[in-house]
Residue, then its C-alpha position, 0 to 999 in steps of 0.5 A: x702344783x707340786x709344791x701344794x700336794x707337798x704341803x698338804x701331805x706335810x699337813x697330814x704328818x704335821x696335824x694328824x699323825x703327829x710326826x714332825x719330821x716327816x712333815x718337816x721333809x714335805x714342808x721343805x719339798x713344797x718350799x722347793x717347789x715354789x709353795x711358799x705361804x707363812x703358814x708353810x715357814x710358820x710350821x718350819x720354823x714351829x718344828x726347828x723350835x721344837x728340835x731346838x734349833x733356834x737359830x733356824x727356827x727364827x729366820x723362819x719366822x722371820x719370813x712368815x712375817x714378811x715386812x710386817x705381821x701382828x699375828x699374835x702366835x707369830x709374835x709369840x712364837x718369835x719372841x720365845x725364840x728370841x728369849x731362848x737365844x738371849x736376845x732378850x732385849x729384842x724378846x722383850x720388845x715383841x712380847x710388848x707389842x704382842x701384849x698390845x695386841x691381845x689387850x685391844x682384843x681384850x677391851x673390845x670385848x663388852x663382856x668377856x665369858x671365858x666359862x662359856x666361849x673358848x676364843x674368850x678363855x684363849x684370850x685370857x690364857x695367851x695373855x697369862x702368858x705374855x705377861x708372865x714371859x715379858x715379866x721373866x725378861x725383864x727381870x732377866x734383863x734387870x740382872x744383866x744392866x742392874x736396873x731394879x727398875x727392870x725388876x720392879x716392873x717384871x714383877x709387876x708383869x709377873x703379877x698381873x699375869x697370876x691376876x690372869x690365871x686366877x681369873x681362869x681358875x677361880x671357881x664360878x659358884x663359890x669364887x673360891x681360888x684353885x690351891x695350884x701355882x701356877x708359873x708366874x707365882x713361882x717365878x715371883x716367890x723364887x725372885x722374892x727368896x731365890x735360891x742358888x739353882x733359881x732360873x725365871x721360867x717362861x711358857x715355852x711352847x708356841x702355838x702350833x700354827x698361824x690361826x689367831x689365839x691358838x695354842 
């Protein structure tokens, strides 16, 4: 019961007032208490990831999930964990099973209307970022073990998720392209013309909690 009211009162900081921390405090109090729920880990783990702290961040995902979960922000958020750790081989098999997920969603929908439903606009933006991200940990992947097998298929990945963002983007009326980049075009220009500083870049923030196509 204590562990209940510690969460809910972590809910208020956490949803309405915007403060991590002090969230964070209650989350830990209803943990304490007993009140134990994925979306109470999911959240720990969402604030430790905020903070940085990867390692801490990763095991509470690692329980929200419990002995299996296709949740698809949980494995989205698991998988930037893992990739900012440099598991990338364990990121890479996350956003694939992710990518699984959110493209059986996608093609049992008969018409997707992303103008006009926002869980249809969700969809296509979660998977603009999956693609992208698995695309940056392959290639990331290719430079470590030197296949360029890992680096054609990054790109490939890379490609479809700028097919994605001009899905997106592309004017209704007239279909004309948006002149913004977004970062999987950049990520495949500076691959095709690096440049001494060039890192592949993922899209780092993780939805805020467990509610399905969210961020």
């Amino acid at each position: 019961m204590f562990g209940r009211i510690y969460a809910a009162l972590g809910d208020v900081f956490y949803y309405v007032a915007g403060q991590s921390e002090p969230a964070l405090v209650n989350y830990l109090e209803a943990e304490r208490n007993e009140y134990v729920t994925p979306s109470v880990r999911y959240k720990i783990g969402n604030i430790r990831y905020r903070n940085g702290d990867y390692n801490a961040a990763l095991i509470k995902f690692y329980q929200a999930a419990g002995d299996y979960s296709a949740n698809p922000n949980l494995m989205y958020a698991t998988a930037n964990t893992l990739y900012r750790l440099d598991d990338l081989s364990a990121a890479h098999g996350y956003y694939l099973h992710l990518l699984d997920v959110l493209e059986t969603k996608r093609r049992n929908i008969p018409v997707l209307r992303p103008e006009e439903r926002t869980d249809h606009r969700a969809l296509l933006e979660n998977l603009m970022r999956a693609y992208n991200n698995v695309g940056a940990t392959l290639y990331r992947l290719s430079l470590t073990s030197g296949e360029t097998a890992k680096r054609s298929r990054g790109l490939a990945y890379l490609t479809r998720s700028s097919e994605y963002f001009d899905r997106l983007t592309r004017d209704r009326e007239t279909l004309v392209r948006t002149e913004s980049k977004n970062l999987s075009y950049l990520n495949m220009r500076a691959i095709l013309y690096p440049t001494v500083d060039f890192e592949v870049e993922i899209y780092s923030s993780i939805p805020r909690d467990m509610k399905e196509l969210e961020f």
